[in-house]
LOKE-77842 format. One line per field, with one value per residue: residue in three letters; x negated, y, z negated of N, C-alpha, C in turn; residue number from 1. Coordinates in steps of 0.02 Angstrom, whole numbers. Layout:
<padrens>
residu	c(Ala | ...) .
n.u	c(X | ...) .
n.v	c(Y | ...) .
n.w	c(Z | ...) .
ca.u	c(X | ...) .
ca.v	c(Y | ...) .
ca.w	c(Z | ...) .
c.u	c(X | ...) .
c.v	c(Y | ...) .
c.w	c(Z | ...) .
num	c(NUM | ...) .
</padrens>
This chain:
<padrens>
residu	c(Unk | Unk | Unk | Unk | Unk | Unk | Unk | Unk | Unk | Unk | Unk | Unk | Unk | Unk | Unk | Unk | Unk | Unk | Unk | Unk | Unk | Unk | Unk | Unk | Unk | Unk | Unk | Unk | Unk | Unk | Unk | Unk | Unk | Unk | Unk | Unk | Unk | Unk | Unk | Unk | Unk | Unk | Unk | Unk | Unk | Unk | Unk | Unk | Unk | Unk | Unk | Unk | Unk | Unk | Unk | Unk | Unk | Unk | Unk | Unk | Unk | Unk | Unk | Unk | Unk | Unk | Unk | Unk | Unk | Unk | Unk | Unk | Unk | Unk | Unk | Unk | Unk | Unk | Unk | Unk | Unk | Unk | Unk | Unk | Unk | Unk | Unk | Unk | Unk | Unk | Unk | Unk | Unk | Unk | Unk | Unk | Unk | Unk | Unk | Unk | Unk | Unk | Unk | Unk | Unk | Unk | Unk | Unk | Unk | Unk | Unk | Unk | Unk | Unk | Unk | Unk | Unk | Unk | Unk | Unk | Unk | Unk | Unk | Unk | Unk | Unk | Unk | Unk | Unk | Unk | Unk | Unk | Unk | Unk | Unk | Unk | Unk | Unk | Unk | Unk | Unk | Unk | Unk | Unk | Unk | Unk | Unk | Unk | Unk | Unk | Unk | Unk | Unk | Unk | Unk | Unk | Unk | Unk | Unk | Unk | Unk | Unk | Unk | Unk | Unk | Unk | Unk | Unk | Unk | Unk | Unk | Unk | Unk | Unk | Unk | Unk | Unk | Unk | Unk | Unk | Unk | Unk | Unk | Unk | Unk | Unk | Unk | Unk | Unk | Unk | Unk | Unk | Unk | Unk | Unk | Unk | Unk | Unk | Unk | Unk | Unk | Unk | Unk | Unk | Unk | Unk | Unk | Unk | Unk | Unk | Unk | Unk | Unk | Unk | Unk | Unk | Unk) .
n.u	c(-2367 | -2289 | -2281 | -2247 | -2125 | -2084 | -2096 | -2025 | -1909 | -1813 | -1781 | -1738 | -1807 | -1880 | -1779 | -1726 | -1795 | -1829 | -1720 | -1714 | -1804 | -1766 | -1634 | -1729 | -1793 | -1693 | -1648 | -1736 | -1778 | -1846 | -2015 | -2146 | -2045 | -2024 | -2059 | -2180 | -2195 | -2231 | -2253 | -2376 | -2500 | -2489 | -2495 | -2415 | -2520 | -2580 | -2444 | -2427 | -2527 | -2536 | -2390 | -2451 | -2523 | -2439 | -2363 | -2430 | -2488 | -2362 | -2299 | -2203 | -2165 | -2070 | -2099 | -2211 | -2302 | -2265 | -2380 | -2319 | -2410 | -2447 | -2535 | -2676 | -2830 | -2951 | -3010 | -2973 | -2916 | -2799 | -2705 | -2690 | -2654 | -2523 | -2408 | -2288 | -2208 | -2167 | -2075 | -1995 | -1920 | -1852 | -1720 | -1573 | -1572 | -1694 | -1817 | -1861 | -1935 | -1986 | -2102 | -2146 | -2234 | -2210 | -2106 | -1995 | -2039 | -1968 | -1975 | -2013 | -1890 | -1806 | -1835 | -1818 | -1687 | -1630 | -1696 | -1598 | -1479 | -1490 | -1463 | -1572 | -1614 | -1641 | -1731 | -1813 | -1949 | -1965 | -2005 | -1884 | -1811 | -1676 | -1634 | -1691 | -1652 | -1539 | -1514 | -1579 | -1509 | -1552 | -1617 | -1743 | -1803 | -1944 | -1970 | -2047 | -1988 | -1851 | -1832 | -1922 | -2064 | -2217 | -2313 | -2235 | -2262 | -2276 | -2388 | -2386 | -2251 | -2250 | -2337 | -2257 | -2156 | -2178 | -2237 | -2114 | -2054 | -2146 | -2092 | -2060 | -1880 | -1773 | -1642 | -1624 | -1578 | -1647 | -1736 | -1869 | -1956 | -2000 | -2133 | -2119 | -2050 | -1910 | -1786 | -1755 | -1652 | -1576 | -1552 | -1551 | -1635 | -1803 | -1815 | -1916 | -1963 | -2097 | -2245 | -2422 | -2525 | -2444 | -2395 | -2267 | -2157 | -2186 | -2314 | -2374 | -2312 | -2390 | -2522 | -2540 | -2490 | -2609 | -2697 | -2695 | -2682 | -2788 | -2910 | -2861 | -2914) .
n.v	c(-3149 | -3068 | -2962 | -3058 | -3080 | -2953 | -2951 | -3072 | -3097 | -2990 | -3025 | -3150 | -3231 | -3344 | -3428 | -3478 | -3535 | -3650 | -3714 | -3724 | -3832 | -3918 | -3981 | -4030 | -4129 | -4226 | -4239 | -4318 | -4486 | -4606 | -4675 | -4600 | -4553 | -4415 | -4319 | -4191 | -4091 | -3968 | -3834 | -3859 | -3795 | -3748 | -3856 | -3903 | -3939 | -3880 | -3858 | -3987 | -4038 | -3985 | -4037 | -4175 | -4187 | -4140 | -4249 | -4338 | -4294 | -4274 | -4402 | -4452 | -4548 | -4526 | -4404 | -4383 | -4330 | -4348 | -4330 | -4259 | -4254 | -4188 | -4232 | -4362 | -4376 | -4459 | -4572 | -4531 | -4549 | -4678 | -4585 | -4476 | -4516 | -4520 | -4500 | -4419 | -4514 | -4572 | -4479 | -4459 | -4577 | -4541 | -4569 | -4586 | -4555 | -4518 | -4349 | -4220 | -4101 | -3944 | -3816 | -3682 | -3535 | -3464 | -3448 | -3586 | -3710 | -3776 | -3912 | -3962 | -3896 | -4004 | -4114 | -4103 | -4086 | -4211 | -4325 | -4247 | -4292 | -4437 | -4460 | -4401 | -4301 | -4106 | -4014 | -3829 | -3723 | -3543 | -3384 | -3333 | -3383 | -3414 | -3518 | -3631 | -3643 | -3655 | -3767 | -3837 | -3923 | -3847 | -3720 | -3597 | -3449 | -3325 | -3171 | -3020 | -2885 | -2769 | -2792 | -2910 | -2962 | -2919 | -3024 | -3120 | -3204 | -3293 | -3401 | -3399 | -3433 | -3571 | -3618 | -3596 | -3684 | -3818 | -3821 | -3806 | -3914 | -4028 | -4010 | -4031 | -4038 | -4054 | -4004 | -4027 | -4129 | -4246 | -4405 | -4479 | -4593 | -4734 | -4831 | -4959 | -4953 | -4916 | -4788 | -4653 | -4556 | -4389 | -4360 | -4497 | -4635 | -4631 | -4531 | -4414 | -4244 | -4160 | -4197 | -4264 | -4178 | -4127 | -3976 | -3871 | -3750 | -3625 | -3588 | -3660 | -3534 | -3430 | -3458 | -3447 | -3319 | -3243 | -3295 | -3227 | -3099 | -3090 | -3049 | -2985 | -2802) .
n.w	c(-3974 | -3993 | -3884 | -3787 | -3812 | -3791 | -3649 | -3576 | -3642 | -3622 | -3491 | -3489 | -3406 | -3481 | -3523 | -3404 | -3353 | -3420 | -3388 | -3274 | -3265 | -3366 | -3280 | -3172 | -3250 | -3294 | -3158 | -3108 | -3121 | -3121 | -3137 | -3001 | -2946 | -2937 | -2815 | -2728 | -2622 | -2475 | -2385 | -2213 | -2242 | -2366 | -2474 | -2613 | -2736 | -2867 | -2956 | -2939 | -3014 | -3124 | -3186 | -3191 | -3280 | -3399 | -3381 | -3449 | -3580 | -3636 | -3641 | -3538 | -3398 | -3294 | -3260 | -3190 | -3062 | -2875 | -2747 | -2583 | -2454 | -2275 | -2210 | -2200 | -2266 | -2207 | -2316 | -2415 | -2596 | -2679 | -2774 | -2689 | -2548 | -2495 | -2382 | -2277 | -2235 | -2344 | -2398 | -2309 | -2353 | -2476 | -2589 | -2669 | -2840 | -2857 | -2845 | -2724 | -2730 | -2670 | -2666 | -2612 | -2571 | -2450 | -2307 | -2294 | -2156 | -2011 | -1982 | -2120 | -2177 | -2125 | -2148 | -2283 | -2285 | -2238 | -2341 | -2436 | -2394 | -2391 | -2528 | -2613 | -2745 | -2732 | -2763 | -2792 | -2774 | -2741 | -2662 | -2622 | -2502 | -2391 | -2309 | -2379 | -2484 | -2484 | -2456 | -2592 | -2718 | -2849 | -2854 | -2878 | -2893 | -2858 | -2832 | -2838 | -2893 | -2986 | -3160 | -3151 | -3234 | -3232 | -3252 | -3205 | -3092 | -2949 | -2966 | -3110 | -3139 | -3091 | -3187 | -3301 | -3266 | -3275 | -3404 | -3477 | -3437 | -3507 | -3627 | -3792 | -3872 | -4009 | -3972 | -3847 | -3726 | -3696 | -3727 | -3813 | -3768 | -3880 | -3971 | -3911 | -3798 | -3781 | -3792 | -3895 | -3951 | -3980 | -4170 | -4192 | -4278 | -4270 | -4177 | -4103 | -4130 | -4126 | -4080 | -4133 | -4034 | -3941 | -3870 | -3900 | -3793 | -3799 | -3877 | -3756 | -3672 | -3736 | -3716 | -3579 | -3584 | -3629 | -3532 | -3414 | -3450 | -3522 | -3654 | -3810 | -3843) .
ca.u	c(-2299 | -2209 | -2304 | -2224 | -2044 | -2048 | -2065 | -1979 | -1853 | -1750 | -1742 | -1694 | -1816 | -1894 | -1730 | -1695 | -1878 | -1823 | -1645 | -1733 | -1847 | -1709 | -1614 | -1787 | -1813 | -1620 | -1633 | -1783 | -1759 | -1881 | -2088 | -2145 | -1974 | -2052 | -2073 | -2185 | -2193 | -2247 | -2287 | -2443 | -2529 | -2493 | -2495 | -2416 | -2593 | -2566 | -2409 | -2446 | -2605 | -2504 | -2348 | -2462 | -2549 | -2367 | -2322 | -2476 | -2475 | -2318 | -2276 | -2120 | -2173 | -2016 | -2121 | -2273 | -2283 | -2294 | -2393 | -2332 | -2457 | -2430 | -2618 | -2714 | -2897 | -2986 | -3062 | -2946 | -2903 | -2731 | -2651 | -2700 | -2649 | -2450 | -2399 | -2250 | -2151 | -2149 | -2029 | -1928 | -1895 | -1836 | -1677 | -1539 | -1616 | -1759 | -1799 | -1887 | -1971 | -2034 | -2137 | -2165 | -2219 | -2196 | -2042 | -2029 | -2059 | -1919 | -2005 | -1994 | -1827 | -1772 | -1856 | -1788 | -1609 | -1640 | -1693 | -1530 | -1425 | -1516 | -1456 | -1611 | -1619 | -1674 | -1771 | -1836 | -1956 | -1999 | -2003 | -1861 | -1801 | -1603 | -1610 | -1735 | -1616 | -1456 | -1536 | -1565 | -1476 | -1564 | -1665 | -1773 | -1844 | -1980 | -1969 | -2045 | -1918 | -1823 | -1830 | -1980 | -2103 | -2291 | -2323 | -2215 | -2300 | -2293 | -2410 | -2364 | -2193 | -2265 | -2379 | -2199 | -2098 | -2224 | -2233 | -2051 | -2042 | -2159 | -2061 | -1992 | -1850 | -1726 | -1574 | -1646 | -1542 | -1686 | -1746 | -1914 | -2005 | -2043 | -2209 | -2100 | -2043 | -1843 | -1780 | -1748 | -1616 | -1576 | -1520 | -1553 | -1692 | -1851 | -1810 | -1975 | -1974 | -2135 | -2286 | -2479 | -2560 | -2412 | -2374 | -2226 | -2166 | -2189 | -2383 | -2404 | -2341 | -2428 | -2598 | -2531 | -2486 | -2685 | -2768 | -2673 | -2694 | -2854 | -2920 | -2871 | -2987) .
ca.v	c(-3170 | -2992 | -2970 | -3112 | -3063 | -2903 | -2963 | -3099 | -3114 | -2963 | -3026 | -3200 | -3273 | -3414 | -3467 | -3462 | -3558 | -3693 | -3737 | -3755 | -3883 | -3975 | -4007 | -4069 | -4179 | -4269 | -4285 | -4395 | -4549 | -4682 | -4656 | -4600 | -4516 | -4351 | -4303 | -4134 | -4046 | -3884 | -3816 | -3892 | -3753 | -3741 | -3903 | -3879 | -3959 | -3830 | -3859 | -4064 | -4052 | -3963 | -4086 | -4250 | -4168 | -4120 | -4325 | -4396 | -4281 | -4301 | -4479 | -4455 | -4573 | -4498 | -4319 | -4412 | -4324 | -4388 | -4266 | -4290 | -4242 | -4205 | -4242 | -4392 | -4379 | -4533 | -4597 | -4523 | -4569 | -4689 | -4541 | -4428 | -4545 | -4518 | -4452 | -4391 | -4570 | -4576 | -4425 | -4491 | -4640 | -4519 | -4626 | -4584 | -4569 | -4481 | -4303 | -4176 | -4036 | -3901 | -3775 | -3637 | -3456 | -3443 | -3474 | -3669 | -3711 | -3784 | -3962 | -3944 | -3909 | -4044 | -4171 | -4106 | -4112 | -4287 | -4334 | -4241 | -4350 | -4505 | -4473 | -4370 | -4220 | -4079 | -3918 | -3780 | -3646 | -3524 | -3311 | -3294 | -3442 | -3427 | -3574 | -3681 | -3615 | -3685 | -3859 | -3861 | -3918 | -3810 | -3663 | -3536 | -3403 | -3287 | -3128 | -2964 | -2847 | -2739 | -2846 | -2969 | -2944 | -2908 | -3086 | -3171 | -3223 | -3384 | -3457 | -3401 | -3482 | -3636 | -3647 | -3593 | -3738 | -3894 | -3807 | -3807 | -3980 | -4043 | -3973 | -4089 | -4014 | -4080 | -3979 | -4046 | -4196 | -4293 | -4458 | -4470 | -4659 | -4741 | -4850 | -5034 | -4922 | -4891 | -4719 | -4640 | -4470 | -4337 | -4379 | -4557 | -4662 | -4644 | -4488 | -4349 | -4184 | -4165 | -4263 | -4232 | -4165 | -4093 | -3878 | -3833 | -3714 | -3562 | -3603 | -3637 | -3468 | -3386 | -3461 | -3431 | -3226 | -3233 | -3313 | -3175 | -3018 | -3083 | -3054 | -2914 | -2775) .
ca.w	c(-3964 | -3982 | -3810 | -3725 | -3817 | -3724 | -3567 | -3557 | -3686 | -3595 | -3415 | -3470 | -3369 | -3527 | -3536 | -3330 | -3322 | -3466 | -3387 | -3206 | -3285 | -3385 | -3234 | -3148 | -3285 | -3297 | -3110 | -3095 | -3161 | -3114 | -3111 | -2953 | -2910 | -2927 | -2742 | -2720 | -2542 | -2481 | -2309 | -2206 | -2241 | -2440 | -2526 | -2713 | -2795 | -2942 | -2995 | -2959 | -3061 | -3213 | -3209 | -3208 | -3364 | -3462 | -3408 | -3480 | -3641 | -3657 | -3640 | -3497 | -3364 | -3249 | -3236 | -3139 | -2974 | -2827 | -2687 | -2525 | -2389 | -2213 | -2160 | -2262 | -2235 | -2222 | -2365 | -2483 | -2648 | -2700 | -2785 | -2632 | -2490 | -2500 | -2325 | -2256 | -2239 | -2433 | -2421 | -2274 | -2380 | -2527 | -2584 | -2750 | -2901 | -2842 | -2840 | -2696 | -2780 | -2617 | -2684 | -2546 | -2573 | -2398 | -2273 | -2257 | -2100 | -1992 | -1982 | -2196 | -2178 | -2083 | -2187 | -2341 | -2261 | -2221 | -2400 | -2473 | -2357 | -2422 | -2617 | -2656 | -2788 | -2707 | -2806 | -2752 | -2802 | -2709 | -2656 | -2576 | -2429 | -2388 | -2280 | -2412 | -2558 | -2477 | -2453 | -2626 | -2781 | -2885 | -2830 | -2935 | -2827 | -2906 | -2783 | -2847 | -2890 | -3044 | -3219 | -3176 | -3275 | -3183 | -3257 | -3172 | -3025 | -2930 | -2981 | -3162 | -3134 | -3090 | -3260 | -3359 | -3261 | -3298 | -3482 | -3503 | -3406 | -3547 | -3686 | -3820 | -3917 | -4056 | -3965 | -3782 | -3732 | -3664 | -3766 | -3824 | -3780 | -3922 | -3946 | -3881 | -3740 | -3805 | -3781 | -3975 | -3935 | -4043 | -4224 | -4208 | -4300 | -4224 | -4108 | -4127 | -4104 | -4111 | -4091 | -4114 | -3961 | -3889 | -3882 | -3888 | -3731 | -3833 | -3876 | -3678 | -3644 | -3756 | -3672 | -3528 | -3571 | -3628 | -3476 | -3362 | -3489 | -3551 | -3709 | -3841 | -3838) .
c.u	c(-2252 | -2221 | -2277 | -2149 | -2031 | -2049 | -2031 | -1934 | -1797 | -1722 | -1708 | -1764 | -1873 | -1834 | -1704 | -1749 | -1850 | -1762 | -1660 | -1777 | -1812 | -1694 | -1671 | -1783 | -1735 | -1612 | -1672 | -1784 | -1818 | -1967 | -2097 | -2087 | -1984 | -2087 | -2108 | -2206 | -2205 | -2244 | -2347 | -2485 | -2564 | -2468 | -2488 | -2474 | -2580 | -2514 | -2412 | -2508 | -2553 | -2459 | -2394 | -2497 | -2495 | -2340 | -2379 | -2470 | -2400 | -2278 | -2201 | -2176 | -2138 | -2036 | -2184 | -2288 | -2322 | -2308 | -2387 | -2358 | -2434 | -2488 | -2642 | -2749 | -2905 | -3037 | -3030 | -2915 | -2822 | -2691 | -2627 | -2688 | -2569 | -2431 | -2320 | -2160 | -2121 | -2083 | -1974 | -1892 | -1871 | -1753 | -1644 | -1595 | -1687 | -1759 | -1863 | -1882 | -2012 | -2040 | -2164 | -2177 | -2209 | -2127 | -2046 | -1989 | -1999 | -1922 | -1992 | -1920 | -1793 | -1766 | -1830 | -1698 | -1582 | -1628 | -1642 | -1475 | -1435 | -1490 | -1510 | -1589 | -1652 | -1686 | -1816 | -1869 | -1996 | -1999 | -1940 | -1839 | -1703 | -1596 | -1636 | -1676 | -1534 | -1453 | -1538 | -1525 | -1474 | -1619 | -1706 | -1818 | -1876 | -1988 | -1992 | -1988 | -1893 | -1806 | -1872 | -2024 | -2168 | -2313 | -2296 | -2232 | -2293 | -2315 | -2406 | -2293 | -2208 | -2273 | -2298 | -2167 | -2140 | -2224 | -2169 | -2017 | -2060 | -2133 | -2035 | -1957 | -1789 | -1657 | -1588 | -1600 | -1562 | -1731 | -1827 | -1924 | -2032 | -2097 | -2185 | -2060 | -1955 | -1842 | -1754 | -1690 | -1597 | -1530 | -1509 | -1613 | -1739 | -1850 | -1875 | -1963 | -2051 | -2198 | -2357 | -2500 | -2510 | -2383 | -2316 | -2220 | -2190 | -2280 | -2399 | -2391 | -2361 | -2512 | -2574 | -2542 | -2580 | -2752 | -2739 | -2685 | -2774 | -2875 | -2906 | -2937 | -2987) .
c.v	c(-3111 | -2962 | -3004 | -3114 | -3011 | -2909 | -3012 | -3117 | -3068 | -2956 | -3096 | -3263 | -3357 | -3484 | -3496 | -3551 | -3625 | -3748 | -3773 | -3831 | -3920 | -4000 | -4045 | -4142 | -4229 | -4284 | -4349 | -4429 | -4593 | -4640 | -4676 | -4576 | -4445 | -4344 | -4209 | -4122 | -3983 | -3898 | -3859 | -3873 | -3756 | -3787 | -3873 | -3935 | -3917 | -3864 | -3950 | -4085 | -4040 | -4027 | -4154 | -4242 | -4180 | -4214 | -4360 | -4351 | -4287 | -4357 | -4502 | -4474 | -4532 | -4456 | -4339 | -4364 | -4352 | -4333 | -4297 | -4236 | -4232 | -4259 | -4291 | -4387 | -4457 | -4523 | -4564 | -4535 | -4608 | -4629 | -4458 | -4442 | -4564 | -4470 | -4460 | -4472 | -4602 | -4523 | -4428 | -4560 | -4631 | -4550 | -4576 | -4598 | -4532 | -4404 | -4279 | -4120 | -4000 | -3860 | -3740 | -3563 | -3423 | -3470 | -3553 | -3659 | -3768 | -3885 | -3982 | -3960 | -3949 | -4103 | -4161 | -4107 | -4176 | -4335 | -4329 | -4298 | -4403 | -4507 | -4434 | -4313 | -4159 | -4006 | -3872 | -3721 | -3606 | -3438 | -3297 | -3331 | -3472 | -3507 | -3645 | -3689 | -3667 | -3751 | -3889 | -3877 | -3866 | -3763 | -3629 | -3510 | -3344 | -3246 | -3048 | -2913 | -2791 | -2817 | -2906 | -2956 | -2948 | -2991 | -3138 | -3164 | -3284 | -3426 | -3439 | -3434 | -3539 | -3653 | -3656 | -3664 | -3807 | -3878 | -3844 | -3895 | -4049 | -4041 | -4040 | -4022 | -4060 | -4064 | -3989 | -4107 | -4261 | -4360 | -4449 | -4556 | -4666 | -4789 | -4940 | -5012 | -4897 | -4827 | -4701 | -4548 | -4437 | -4363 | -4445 | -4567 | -4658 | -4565 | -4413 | -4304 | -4162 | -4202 | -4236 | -4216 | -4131 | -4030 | -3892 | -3776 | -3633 | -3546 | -3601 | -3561 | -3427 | -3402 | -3430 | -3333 | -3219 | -3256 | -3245 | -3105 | -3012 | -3074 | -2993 | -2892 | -2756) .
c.w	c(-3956 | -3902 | -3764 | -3740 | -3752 | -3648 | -3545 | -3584 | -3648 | -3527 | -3413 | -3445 | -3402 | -3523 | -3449 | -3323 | -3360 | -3415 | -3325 | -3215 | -3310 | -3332 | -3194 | -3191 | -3297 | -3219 | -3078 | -3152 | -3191 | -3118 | -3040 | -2923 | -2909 | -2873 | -2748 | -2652 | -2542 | -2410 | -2308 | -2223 | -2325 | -2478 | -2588 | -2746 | -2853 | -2989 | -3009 | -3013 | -3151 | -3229 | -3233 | -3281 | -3422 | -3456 | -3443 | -3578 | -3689 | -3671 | -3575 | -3422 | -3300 | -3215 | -3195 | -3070 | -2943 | -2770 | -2607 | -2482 | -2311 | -2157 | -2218 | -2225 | -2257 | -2260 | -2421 | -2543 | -2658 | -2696 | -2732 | -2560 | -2481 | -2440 | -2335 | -2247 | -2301 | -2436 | -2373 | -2310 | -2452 | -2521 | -2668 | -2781 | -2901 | -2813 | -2773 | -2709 | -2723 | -2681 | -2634 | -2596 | -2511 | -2359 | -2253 | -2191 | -2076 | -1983 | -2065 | -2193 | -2166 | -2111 | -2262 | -2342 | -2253 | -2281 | -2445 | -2434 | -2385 | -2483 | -2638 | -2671 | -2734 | -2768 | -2762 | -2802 | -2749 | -2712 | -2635 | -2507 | -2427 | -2375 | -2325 | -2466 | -2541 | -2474 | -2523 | -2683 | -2838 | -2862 | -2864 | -2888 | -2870 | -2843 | -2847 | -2851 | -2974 | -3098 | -3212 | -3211 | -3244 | -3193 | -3228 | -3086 | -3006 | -2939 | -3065 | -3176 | -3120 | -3156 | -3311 | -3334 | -3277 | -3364 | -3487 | -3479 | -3467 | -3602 | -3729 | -3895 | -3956 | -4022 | -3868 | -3783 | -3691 | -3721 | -3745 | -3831 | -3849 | -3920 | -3904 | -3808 | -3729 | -3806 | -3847 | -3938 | -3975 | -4089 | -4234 | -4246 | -4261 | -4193 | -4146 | -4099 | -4084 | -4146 | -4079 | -4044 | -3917 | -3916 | -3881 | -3816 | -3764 | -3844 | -3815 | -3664 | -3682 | -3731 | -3628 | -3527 | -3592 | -3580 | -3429 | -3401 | -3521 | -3626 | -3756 | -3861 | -3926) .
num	c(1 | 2 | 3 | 4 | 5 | 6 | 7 | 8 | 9 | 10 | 11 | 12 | 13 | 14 | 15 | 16 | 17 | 18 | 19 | 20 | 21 | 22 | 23 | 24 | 25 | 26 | 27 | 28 | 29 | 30 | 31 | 32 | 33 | 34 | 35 | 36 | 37 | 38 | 39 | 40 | 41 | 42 | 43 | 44 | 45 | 46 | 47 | 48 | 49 | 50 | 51 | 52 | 53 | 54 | 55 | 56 | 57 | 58 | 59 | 60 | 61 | 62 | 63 | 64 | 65 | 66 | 67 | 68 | 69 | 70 | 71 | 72 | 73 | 74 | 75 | 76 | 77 | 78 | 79 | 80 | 81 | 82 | 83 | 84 | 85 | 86 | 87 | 88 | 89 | 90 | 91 | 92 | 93 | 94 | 95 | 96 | 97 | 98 | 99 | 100 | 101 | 102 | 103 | 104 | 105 | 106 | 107 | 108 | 109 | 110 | 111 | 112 | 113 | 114 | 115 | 116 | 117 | 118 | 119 | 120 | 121 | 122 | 123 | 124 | 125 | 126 | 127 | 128 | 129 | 130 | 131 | 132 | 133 | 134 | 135 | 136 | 137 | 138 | 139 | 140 | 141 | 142 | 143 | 144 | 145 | 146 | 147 | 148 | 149 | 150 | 151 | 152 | 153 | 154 | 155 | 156 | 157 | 158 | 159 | 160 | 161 | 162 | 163 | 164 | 165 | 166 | 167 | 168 | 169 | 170 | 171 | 172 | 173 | 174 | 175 | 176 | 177 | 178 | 179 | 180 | 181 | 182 | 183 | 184 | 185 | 186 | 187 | 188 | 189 | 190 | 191 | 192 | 193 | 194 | 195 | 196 | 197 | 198 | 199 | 200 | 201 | 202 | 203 | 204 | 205 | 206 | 207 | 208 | 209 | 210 | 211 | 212 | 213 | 214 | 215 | 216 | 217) .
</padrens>
């Protein structure tokens, strides 16, 4: 842990990573309103694989994602057969989450312009994409540079924002399902901080700083 203070306690970027994920999580509402997109090229699978983990351990239906596809192969699976007219039919209340490490592509763009017009959320993470960045609501761009920390990497910013997405905190102002399906919010009866089986964000990144640094020698 004094390992994962010094690097990221003095650029900010736990707290940068936490705040981008709040806002994620207060703008989707409904299950299935979690829209993820990428280029044709670079399907976000990663960061869709982590979130559907943090909504099932966690119990927040809302964080589900949904992967939209440009290309469905035939013969592929329900949760793998979500093309491109799922995300033209992005509506209020529902968020679009691109994930690019590359420049989205002008076709991308167009469709996520579309979507904001409709009432949808738009997020964004990416390297570095003026024209992606201005489309969205909320941006977080992980670009190499002075004060990142070697760890933060793209696809290490992914793992932190599904952590921090998962997160349940007492001073969070997100309601915690209880078992008749009523939302319990901070300082009421019922409302958990925490609950077996689920880390804390602090525990994820400390796996996290040990799958990328490896093991002390």
């Amino acid at each position: 842990m004094a390992t994962l203070r010094a690097l990221l306690a003095p650029t900010g970027w736990l707290d940068r990573t936490r705040a981008f994920a709040r806002g994620l999580r207060k703008a989707t509402r409904t299950p299935g309103g979690l829209l993820l997109v990428g280029p044709p090229a670079e399907e976000p699978w990663h960061l869709t694989a982590h979130l559907d983990e943090e909504s099932r351990l966690s119990g927040i239906p809302e964080l589900m994602p949904t992967l939209v596809r440009w290309e469905v192969p035939p013969g592929a699976p329900p949760h793998l057969r979500v093309g491109l007219e799922r995300l033209e039919a992005a509506q209020r209340g529902e968020t679009v989450f691109v994930v690019t490490a590359a420049t989205a592509p002008v076709p991308l763009l167009e469709r996520v312009s579309d979507a904001r017009r409709d009432g949808a959320t738009i997020f964004a993470l990416d390297q570095g994409d003026p024209e992606l960045d201005a489309l969205a609501h909320e941006a977080m761009t992980i670009a190499p540079g002075p004060g990142v920390p070697a760890m933060m990497s793209f696809g290490a910013a992914q793992h932190l924002v599904s952590a921090a997405c998962g997160e349940l905190d007492r001073n969070e102002e997100f309601g915690v399902a209880s078992g008749d399906g009523r939302v319990e919010r901070p300082g009421t009866t019922g409302y958990q901080r925490y609950r077996p089986g689920v880390r804390g964000l602090r525990d994820r990144v400390a796996h996290l700083l040990d799958v990328v640094s490896g093991p002390p020698s």
